[in-house]
C-alpha positions as CSV (number, residue, x, y, z in Angstrom):
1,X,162.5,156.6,162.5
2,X,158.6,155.9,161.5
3,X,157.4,156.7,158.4
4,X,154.7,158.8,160.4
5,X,157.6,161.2,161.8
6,X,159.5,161.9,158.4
7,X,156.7,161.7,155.5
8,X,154.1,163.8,157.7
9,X,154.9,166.9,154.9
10,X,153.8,164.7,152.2
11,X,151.1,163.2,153.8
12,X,149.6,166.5,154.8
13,X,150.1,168.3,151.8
14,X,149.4,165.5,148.8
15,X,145.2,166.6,148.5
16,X,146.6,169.7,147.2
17,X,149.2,169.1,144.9
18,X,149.5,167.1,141.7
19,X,147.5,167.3,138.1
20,X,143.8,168.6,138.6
21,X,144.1,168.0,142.5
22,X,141.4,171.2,142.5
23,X,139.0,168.9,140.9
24,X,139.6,165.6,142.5
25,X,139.6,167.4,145.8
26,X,136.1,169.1,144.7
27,X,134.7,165.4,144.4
28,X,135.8,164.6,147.5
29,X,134.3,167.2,149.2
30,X,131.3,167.3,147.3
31,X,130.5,163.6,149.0
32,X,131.3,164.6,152.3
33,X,128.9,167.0,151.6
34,X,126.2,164.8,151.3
35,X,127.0,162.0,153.6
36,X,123.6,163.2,154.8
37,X,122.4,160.6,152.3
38,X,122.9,157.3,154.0
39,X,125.6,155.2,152.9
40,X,125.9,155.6,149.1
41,X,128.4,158.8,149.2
42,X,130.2,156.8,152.2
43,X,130.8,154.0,150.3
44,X,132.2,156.0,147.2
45,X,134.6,158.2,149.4
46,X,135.8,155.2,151.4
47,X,136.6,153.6,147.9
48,X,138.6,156.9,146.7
49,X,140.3,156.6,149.8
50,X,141.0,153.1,149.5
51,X,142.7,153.9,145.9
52,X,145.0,155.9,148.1
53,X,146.2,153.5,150.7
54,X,146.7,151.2,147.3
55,X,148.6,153.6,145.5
56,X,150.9,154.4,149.1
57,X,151.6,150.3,150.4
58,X,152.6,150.0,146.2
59,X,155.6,152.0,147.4
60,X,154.1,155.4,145.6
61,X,154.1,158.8,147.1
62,X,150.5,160.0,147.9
63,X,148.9,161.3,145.4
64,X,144.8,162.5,144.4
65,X,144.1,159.6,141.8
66,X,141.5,159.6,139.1
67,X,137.5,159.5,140.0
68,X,136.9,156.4,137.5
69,X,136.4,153.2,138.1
70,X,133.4,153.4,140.0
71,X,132.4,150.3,140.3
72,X,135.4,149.1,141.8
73,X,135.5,152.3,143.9
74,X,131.9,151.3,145.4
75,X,133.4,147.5,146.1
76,X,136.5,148.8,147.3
77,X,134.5,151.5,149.5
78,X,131.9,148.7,150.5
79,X,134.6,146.2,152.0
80,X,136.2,148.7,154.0
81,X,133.1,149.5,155.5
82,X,132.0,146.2,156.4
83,X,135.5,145.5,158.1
84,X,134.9,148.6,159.9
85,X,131.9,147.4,161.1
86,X,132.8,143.9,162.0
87,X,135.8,144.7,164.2
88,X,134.0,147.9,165.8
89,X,130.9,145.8,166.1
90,X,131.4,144.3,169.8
91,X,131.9,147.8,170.9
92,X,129.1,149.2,169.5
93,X,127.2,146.6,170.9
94,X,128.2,147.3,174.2
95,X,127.6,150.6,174.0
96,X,124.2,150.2,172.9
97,X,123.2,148.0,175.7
98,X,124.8,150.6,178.4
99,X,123.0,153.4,176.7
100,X,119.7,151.9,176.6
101,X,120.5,150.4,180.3
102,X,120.9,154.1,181.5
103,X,118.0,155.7,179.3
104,X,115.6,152.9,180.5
105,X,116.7,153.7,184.1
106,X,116.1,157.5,183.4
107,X,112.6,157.1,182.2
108,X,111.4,154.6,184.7
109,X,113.0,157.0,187.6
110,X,111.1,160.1,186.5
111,X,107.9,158.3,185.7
112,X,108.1,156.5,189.5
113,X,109.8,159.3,191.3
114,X,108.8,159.1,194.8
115,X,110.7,161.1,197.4
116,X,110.1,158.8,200.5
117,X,110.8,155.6,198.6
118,X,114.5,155.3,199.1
119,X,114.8,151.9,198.1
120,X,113.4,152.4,194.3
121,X,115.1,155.5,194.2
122,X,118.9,153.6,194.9
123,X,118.0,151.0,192.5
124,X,117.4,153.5,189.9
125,X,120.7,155.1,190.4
126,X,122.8,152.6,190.6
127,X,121.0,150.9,187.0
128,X,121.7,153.9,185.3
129,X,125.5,154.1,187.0
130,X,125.4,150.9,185.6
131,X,124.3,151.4,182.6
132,X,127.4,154.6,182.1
133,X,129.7,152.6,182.6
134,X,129.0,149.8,180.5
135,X,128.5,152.2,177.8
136,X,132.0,153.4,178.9
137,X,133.5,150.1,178.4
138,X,132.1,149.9,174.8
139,X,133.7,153.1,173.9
140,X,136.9,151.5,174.9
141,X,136.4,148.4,173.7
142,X,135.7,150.4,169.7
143,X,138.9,152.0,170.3
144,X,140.8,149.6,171.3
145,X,139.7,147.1,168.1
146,X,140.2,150.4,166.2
147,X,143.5,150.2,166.6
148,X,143.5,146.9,164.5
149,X,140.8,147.9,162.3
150,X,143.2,149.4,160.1
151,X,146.1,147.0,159.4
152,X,143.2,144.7,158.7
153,X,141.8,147.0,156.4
154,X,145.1,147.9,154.5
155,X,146.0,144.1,154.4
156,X,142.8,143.7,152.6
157,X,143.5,146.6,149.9
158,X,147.0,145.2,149.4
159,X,145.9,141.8,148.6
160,X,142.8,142.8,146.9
161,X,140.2,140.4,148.9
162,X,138.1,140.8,152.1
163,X,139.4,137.5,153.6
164,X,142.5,139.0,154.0
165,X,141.3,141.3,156.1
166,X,140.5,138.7,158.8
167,X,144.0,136.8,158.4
168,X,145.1,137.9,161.3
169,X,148.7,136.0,161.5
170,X,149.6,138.1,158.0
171,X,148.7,141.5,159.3
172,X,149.4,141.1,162.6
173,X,153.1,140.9,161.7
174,X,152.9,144.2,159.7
175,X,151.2,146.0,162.8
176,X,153.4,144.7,165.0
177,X,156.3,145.9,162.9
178,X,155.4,149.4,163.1
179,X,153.4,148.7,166.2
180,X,154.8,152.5,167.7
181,X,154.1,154.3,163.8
182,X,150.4,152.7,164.4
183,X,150.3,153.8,168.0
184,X,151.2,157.6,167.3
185,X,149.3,158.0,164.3
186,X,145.8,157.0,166.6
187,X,146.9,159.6,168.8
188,X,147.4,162.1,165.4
189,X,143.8,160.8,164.2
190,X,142.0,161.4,167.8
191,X,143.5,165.1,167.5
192,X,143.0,165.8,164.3
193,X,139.0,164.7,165.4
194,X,138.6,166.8,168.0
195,X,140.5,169.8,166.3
196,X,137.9,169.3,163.0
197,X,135.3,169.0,166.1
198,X,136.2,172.6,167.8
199,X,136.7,174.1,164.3
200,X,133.0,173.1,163.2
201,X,131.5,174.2,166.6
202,X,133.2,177.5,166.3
203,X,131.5,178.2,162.7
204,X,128.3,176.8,164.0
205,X,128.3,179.6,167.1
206,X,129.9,182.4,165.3
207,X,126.7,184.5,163.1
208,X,129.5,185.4,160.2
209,X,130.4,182.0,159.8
210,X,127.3,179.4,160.4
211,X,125.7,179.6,156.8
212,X,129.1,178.2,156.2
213,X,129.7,175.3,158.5
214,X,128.1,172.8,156.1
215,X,130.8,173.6,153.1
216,X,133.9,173.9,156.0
217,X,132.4,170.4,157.3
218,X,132.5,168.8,153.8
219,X,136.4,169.9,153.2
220,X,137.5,168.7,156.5
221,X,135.9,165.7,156.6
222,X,137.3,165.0,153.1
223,X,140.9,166.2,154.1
224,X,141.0,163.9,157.1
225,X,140.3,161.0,155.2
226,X,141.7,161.4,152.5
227,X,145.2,162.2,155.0
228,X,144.6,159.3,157.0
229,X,144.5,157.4,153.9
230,X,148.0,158.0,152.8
231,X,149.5,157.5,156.8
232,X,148.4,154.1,157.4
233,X,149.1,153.5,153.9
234,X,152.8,154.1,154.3
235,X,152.9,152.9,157.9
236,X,151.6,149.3,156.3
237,X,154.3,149.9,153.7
238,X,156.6,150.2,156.4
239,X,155.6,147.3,158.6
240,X,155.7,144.8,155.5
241,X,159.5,146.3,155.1
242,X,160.1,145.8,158.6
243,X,158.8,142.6,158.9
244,X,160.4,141.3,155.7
245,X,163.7,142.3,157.0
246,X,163.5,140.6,160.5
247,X,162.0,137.3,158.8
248,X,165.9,137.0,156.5
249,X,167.9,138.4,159.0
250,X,170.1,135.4,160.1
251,X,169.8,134.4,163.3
252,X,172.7,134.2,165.8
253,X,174.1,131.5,168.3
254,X,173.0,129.4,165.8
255,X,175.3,126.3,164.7
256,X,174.9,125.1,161.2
């Protein structure tokens, strides 16, 4: 059974337990809090995170490390997002070309809207039906490379270099050692999304709660990554077992 079935207690429960979790926690939020400042606090929380996976794929149980280091935490934070970027790159790029297909489309059909021309009027339509679904196919295309973006981004903690991240022969035999434990857990981040999604919407609509929706923003944000952290940390612990046992196992029919 996957590590993402039997450890999800630990997993879920690690940003509140341990020595001066309160505190570490507190930092964590306190960047998601500004992530409204471009990149720096990004950077620093991917790091922390990163520390996580590390600590996990070293065969540790999860826990809320130090905030020191913070030099390496911005390097550490700085790679992952540039992987992140590269693999979810072509996606974006398709999305941004079907989005600005259809928006170009929109403008130029109210701007030369003519009842009685038919012809401009189909052409219009079907650019911007265009234009949907190529942006469509970019959203699939991010999450389907998003899939891999994270065996290639733990690969890279464990070995401590960028490259590795791109080696795609020596993490590809992790991922597709725990290929079902990888699956599952993209379902468990594309809930956990929507539910942070429908829990900050409901504080933004509801008068009691709004002034708050900033602060519930910042803890969620920093629970999920910091959660997401420690699963595909163990899952890649997993997949390297995995795929270490398969490679010795001695294979049969075999005559010596």
């Amino acid at each position: 059974m996957s590590t993402i079935t039997e450890g999800l207690q630990s997993i879920f429960t690690f940003p509140f337990k341990g020595q001066h979790w309160q505190d570490r926690f507190a930092v964590a939020a306190l960047f998601a809090f500004i992530l409204v400042i471009p990149l720096v606090p990004l950077i620093f929380l991917l790091g922390y995170c990163g520390r996580v996976t590390r600590g996990v794929v070293a065969g540790n149980a999860p826990v809320m490390p130090e905030w020191n280091e913070w030099g390496q935490l911005f390097t550490d934070g700085l790679r992952i997002l540039g992987v992140f970027l590269i693999y979810l790159l072509p996606g974006f790029v398709v999305m941004g070309i079907g989005f600005g297909s259809l928006i170009v489309s929109q403008v130029s059909l109210a701007a030369h809207m003519n009842p009685e021309d038919y012809s401009a009027f189909t052409s219009e339509f079907l650019q911007s039906m265009g234009g949907m679904w190529i942006s469509y196919v970019g959203v699939f295309l991010a999450m389907a490379t998003g899939v891999f973006v994270v065996p290639a981004t733990a690969h890279m903690l464990a070995k401590n270099s960028f490259a590795a991240a791109f080696r795609f022969a020596e993490w590809w035999k992790v991922f597709r050692a725990s290929l079902a434990g990888f699956l599952i857990a993209d379902v468990l981040v594309m809930g956990g999304y929507m539910t942070l999604t429908w829990v900050i919407y409901f504080c933004v609509i509801t008068v009691v709660l709004c002034c708050a929706t900033p602060f519930v923003m910042a803890i969620g944000v920093a629970y999920f990554f910091l959660t997401l952290a420690a699963m595909f940390g163990k899952l890649y612990a997993e997949g390297v077992q995995k795929s270490v046992a398969a490679s010795t196992q001695p294979q049969t029919g075999v005559v010596v």
